[in-house]
Biopython code that builds the backbone (N, CA, C, O; Angstrom):
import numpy as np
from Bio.PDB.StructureBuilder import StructureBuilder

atoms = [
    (1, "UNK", "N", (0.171, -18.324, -21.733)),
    (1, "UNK", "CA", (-0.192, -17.174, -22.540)),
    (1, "UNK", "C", (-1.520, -16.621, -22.042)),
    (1, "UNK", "O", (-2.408, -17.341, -21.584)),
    (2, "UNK", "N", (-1.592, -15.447, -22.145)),
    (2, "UNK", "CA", (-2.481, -15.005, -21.617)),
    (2, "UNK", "C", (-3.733, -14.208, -22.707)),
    (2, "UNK", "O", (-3.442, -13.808, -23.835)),
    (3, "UNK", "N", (-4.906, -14.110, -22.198)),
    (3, "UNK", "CA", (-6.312, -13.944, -23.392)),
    (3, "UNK", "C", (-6.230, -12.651, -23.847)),
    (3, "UNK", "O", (-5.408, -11.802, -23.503)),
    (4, "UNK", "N", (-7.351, -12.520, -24.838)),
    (4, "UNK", "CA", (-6.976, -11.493, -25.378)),
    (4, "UNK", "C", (-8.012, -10.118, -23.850)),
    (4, "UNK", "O", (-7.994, -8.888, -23.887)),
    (5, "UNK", "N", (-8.417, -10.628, -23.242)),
    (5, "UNK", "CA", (-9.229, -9.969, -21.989)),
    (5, "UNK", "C", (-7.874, -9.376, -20.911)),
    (5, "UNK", "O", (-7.711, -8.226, -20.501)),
    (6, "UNK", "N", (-7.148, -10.417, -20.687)),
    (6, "UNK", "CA", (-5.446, -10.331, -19.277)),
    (6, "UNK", "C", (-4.754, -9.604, -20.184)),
    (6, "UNK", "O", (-3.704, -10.246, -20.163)),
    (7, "UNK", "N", (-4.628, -9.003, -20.725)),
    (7, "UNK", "CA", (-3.448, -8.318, -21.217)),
    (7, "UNK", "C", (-3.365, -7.116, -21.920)),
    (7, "UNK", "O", (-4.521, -6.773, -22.165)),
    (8, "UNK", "N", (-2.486, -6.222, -22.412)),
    (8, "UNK", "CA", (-2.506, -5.517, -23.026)),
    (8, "UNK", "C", (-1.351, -4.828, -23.593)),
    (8, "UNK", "O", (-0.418, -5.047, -22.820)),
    (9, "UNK", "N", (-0.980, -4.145, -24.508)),
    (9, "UNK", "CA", (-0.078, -3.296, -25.290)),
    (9, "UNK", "C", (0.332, -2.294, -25.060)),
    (9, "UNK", "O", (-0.657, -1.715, -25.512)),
    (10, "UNK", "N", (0.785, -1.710, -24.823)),
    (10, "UNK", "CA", (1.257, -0.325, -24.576)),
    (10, "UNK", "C", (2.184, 0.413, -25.758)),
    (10, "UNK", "O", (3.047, -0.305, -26.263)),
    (11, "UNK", "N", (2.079, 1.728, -26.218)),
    (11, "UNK", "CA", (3.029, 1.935, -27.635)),
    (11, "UNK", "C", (3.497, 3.319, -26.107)),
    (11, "UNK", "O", (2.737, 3.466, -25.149)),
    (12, "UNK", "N", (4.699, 4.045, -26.244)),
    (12, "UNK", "CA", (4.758, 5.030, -25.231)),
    (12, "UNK", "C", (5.637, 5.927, -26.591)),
    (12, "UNK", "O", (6.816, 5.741, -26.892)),
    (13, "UNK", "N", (4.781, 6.809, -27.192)),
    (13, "UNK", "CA", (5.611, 8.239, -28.293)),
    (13, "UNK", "C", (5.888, 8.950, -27.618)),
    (13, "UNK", "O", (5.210, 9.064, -26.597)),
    (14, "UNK", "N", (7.154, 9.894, -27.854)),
    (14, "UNK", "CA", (7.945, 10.734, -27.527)),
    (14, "UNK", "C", (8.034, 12.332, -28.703)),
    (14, "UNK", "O", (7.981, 12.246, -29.930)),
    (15, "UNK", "N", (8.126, 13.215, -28.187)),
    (15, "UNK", "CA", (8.254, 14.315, -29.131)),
    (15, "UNK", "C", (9.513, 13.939, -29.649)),
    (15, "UNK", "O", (9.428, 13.945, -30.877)),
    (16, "UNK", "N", (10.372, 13.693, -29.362)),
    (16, "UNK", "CA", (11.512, 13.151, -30.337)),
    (16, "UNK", "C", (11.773, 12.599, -31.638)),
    (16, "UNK", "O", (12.655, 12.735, -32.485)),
    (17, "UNK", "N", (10.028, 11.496, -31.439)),
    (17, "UNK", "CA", (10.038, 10.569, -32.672)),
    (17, "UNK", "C", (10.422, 9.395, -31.861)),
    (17, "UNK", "O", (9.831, 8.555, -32.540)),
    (18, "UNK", "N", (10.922, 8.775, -31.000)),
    (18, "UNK", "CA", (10.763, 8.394, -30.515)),
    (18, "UNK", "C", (9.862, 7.353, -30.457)),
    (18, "UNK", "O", (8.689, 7.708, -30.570)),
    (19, "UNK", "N", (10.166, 5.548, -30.241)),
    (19, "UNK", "CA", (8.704, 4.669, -29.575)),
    (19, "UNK", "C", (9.269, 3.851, -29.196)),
    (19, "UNK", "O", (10.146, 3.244, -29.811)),
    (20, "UNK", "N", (8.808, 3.601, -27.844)),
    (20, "UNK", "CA", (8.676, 2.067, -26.952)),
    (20, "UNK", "C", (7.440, 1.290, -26.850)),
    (20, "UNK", "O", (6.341, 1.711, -27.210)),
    (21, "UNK", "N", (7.644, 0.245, -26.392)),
    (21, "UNK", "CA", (6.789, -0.721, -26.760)),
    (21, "UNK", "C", (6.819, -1.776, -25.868)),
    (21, "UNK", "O", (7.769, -2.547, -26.004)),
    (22, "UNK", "N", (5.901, -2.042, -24.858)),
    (22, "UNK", "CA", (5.856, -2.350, -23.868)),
    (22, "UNK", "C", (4.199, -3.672, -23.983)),
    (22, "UNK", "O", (3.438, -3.720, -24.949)),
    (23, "UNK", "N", (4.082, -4.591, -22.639)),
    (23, "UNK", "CA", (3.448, -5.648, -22.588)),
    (23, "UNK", "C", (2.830, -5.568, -21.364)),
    (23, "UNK", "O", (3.725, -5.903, -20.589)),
    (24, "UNK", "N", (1.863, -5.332, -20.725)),
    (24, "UNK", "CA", (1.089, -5.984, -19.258)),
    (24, "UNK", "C", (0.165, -6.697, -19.360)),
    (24, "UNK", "O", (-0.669, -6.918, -20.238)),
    (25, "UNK", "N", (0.416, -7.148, -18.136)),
    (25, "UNK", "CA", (-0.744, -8.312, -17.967)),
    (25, "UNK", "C", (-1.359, -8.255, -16.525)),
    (25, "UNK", "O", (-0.763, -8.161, -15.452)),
    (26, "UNK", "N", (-3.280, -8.371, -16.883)),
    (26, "UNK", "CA", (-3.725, -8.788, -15.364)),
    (26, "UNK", "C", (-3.524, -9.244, -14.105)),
    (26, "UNK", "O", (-3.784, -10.437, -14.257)),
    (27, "UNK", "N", (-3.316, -9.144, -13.277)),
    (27, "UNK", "CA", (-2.803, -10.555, -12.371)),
    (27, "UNK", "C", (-3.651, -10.786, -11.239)),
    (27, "UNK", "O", (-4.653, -10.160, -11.584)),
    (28, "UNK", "N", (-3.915, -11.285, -10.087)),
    (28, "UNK", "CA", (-4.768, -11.273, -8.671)),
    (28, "UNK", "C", (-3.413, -11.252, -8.089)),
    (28, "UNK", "O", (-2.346, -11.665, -8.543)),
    (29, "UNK", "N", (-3.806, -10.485, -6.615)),
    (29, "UNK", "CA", (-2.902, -10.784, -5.836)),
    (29, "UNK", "C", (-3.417, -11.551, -4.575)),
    (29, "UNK", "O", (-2.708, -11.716, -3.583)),
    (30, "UNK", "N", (-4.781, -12.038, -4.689)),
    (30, "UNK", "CA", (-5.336, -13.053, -4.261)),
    (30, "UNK", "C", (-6.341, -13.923, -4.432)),
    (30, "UNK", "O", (-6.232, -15.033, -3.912)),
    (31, "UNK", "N", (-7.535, -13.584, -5.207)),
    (31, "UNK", "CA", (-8.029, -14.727, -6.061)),
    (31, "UNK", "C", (-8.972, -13.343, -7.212)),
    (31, "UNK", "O", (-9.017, -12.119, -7.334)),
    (32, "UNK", "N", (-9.553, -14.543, -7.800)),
    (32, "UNK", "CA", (-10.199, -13.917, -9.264)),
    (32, "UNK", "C", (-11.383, -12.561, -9.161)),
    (32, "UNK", "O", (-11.553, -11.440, -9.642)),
    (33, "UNK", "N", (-12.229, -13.800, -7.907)),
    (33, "UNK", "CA", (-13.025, -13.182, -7.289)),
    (33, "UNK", "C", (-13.184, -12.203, -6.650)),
    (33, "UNK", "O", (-14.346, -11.811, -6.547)),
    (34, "UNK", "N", (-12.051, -11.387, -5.941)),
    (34, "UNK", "CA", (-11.799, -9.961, -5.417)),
    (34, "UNK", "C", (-11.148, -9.381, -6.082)),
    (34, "UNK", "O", (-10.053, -9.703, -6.542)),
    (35, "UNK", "N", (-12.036, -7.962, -6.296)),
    (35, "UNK", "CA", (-12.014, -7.505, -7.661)),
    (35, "UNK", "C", (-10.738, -6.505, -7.200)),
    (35, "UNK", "O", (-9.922, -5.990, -7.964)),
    (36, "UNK", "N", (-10.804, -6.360, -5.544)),
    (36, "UNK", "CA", (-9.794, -5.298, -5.052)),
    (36, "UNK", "C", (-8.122, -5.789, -5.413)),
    (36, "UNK", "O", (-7.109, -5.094, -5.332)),
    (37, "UNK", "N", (-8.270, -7.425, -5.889)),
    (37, "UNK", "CA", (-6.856, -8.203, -5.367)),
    (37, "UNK", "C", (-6.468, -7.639, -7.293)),
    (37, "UNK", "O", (-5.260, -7.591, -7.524)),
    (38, "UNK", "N", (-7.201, -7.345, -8.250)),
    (38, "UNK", "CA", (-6.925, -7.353, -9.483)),
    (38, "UNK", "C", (-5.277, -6.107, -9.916)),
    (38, "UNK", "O", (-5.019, -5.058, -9.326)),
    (39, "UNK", "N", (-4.861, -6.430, -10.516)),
    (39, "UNK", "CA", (-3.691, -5.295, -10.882)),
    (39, "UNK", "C", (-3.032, -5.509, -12.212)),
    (39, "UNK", "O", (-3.253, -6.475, -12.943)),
    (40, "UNK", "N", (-2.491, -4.866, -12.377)),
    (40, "UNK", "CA", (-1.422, -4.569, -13.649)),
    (40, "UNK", "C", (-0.124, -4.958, -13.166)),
    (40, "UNK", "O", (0.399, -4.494, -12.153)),
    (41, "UNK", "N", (0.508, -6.053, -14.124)),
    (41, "UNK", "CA", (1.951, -5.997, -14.379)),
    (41, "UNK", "C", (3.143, -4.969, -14.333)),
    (41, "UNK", "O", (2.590, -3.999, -14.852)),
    (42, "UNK", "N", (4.008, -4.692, -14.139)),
    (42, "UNK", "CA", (5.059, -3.559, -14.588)),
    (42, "UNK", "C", (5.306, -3.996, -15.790)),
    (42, "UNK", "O", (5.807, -5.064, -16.143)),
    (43, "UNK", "N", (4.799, -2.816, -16.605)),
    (43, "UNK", "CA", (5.324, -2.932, -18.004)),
    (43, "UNK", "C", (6.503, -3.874, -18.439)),
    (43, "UNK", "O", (7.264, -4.246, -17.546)),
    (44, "UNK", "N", (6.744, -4.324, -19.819)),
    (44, "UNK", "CA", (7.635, -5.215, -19.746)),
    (44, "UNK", "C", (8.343, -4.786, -20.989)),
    (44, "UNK", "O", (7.355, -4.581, -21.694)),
    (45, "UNK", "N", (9.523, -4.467, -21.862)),
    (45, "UNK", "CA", (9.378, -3.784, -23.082)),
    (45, "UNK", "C", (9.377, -4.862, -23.889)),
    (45, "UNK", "O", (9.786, -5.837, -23.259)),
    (46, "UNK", "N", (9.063, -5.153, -25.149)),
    (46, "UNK", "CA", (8.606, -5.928, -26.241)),
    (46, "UNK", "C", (8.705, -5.024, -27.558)),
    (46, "UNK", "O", (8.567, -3.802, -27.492)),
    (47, "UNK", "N", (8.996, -5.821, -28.978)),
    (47, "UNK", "CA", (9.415, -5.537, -29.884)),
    (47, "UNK", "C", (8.161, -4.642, -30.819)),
    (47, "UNK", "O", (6.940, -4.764, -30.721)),
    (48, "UNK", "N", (8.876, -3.813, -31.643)),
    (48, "UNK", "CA", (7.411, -2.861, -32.201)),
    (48, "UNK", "C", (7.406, -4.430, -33.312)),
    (48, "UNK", "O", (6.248, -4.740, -33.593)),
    (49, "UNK", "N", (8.053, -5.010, -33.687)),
    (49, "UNK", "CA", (7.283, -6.123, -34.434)),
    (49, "UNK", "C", (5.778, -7.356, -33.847)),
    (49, "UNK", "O", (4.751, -7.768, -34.384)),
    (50, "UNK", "N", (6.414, -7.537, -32.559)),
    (50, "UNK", "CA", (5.421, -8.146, -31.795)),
    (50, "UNK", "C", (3.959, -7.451, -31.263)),
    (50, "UNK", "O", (2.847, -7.911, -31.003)),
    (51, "UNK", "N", (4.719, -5.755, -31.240)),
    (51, "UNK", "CA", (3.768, -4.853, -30.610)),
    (51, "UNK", "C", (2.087, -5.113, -31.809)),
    (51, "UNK", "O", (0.908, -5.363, -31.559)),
    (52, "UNK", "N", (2.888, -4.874, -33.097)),
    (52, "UNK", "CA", (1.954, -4.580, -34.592)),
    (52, "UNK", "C", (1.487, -6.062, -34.653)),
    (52, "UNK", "O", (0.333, -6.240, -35.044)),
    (53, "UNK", "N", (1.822, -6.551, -34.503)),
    (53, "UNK", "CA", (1.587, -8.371, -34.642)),
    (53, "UNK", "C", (0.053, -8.688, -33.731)),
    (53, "UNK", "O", (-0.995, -9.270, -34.011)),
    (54, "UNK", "N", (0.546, -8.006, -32.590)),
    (54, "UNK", "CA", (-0.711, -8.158, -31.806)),
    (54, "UNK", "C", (-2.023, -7.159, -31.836)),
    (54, "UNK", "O", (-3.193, -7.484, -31.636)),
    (55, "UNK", "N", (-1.637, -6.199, -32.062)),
    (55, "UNK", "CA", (-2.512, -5.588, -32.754)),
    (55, "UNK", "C", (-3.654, -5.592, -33.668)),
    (55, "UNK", "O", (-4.743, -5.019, -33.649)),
    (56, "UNK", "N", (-2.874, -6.705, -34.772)),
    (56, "UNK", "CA", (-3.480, -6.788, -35.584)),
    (56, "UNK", "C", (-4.576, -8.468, -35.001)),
    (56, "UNK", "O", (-5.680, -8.736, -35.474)),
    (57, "UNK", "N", (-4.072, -9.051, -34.260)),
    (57, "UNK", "CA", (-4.393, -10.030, -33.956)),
    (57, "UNK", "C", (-5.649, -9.367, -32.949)),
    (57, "UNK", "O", (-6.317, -10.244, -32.400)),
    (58, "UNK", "N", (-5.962, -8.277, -32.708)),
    (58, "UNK", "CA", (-7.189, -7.916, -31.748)),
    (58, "UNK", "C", (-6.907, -7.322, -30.377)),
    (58, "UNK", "O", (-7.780, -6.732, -29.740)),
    (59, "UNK", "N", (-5.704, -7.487, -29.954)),
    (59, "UNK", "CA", (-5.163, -7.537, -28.479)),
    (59, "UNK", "C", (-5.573, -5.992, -28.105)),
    (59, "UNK", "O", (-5.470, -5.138, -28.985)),
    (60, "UNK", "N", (-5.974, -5.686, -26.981)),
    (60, "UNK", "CA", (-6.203, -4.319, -26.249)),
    (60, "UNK", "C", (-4.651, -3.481, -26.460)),
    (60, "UNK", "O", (-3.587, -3.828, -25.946)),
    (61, "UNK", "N", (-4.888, -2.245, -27.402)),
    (61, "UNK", "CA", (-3.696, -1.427, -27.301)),
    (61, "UNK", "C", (-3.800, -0.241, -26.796)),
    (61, "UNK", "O", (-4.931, 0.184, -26.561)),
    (62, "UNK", "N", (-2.776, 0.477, -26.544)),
    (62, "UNK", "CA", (-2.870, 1.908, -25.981)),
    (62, "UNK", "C", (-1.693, 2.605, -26.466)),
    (62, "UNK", "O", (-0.643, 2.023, -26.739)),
    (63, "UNK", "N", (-1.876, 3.855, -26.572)),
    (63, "UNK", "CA", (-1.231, 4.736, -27.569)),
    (63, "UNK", "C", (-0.749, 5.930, -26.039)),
    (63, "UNK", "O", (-1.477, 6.743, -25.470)),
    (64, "UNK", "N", (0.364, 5.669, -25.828)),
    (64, "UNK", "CA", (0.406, 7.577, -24.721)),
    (64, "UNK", "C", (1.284, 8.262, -25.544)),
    (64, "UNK", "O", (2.075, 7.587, -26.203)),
    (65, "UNK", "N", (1.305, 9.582, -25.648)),
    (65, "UNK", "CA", (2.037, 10.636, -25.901)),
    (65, "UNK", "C", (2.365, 10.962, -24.770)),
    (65, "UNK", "O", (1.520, 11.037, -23.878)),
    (66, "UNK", "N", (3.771, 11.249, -24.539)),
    (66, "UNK", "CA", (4.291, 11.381, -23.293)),
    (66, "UNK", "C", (5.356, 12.951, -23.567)),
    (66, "UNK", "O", (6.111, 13.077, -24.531)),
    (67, "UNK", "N", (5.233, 13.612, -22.879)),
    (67, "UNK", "CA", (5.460, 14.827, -23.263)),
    (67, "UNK", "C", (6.748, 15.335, -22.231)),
    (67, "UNK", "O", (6.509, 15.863, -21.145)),
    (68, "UNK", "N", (7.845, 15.147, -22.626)),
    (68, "UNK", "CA", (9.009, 15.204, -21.602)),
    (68, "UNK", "C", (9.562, 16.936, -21.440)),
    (68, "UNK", "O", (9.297, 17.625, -22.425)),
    (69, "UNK", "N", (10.016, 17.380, -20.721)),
    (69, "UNK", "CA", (11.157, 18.595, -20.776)),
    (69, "UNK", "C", (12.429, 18.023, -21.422)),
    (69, "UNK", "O", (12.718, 16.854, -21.169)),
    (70, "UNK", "N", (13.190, 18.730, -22.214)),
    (70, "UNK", "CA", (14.365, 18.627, -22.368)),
    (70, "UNK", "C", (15.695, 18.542, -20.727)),
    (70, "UNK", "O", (15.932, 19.396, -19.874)),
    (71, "UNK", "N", (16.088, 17.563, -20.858)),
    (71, "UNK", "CA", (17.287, 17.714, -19.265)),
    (71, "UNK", "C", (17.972, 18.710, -19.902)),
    (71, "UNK", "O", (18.270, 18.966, -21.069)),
    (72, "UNK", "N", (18.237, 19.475, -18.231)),
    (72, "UNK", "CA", (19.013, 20.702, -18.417)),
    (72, "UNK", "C", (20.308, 20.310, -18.188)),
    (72, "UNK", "O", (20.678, 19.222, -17.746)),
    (73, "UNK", "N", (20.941, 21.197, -18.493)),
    (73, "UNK", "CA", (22.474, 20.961, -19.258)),
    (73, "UNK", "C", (23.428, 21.713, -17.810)),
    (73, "UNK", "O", (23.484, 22.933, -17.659)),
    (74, "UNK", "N", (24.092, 20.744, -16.885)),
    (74, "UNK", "CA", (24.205, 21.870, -15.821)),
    (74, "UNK", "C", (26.096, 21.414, -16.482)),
    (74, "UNK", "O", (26.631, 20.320, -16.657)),
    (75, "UNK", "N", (26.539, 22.653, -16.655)),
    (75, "UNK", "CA", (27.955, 22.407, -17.088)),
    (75, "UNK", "C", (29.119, 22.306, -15.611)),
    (75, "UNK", "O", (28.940, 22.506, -14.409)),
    (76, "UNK", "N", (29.999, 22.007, -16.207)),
    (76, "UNK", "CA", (30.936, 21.175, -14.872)),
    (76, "UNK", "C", (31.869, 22.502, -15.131)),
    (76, "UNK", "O", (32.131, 22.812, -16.294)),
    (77, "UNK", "N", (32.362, 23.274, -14.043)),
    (77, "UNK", "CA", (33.429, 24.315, -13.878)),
    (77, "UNK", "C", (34.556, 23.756, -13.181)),
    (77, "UNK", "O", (34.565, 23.279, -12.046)),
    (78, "UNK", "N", (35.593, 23.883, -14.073)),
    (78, "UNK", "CA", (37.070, 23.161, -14.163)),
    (78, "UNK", "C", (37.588, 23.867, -13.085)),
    (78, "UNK", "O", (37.390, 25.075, -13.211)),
    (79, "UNK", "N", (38.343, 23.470, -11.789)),
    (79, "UNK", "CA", (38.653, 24.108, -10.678)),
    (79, "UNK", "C", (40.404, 24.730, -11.241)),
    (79, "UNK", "O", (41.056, 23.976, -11.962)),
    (80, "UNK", "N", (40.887, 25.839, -10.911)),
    (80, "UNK", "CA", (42.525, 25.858, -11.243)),
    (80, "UNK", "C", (43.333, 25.486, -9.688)),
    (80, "UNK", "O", (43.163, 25.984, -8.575)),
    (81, "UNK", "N", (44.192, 24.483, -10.123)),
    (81, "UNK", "CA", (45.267, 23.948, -9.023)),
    (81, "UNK", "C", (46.003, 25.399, -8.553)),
    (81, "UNK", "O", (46.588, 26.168, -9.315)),
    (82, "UNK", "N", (45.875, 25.516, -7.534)),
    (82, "UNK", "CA", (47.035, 26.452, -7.007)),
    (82, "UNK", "C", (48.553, 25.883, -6.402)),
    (82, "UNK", "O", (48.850, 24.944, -5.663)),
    (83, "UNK", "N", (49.326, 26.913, -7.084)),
    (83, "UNK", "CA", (50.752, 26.237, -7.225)),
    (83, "UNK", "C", (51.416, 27.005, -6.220)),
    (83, "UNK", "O", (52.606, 26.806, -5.976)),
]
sb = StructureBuilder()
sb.init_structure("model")
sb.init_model(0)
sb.init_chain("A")
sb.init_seg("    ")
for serial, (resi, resn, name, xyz) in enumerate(atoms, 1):
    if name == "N":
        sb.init_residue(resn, " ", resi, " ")
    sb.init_atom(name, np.array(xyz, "f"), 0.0, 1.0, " ", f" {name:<3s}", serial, name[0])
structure = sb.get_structure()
């Protein structure tokens, strides 16, 4: 398990209404001491129960509003068989 310093929360809102709920963690990709080797996890998704749980427990959170386009709607044109 990792401290409350290695890790962090992620909430990701949607204009929809919309929420995900996501987990990273610190890592080296070669020791502690090079600060260049330091990185972030790929998000991981996790429960909005666990999300609020930790929260409340102190854990580093972050809030994005993520602001999407609607996908466009490309309609499919039905070909006619020639007889």
């Amino acid at each position: 398990m990792h401290s409350k310093q290695t890790v962090k929360y992620i909430c990701h809102l949607y204009s929809s209404g919309n929420q995900y709920f996501y987990k990273t963690e610190l890592i080296t990709y070669d020791s502690w001491e090079d600060i260049d080797s330091l990185g972030w996890t790929t998000p991981r998704p996790i429960s909005e129960m666990t999300f609020r749980k930790r929260e409340k427990e102190g854990y580093k959170v972050e809030y994005k509003t993520l602001k999407k386009e609607p996908a466009e709607v490309i309609p499919f044109v039905k070909k006619q068989l020639s007889q």
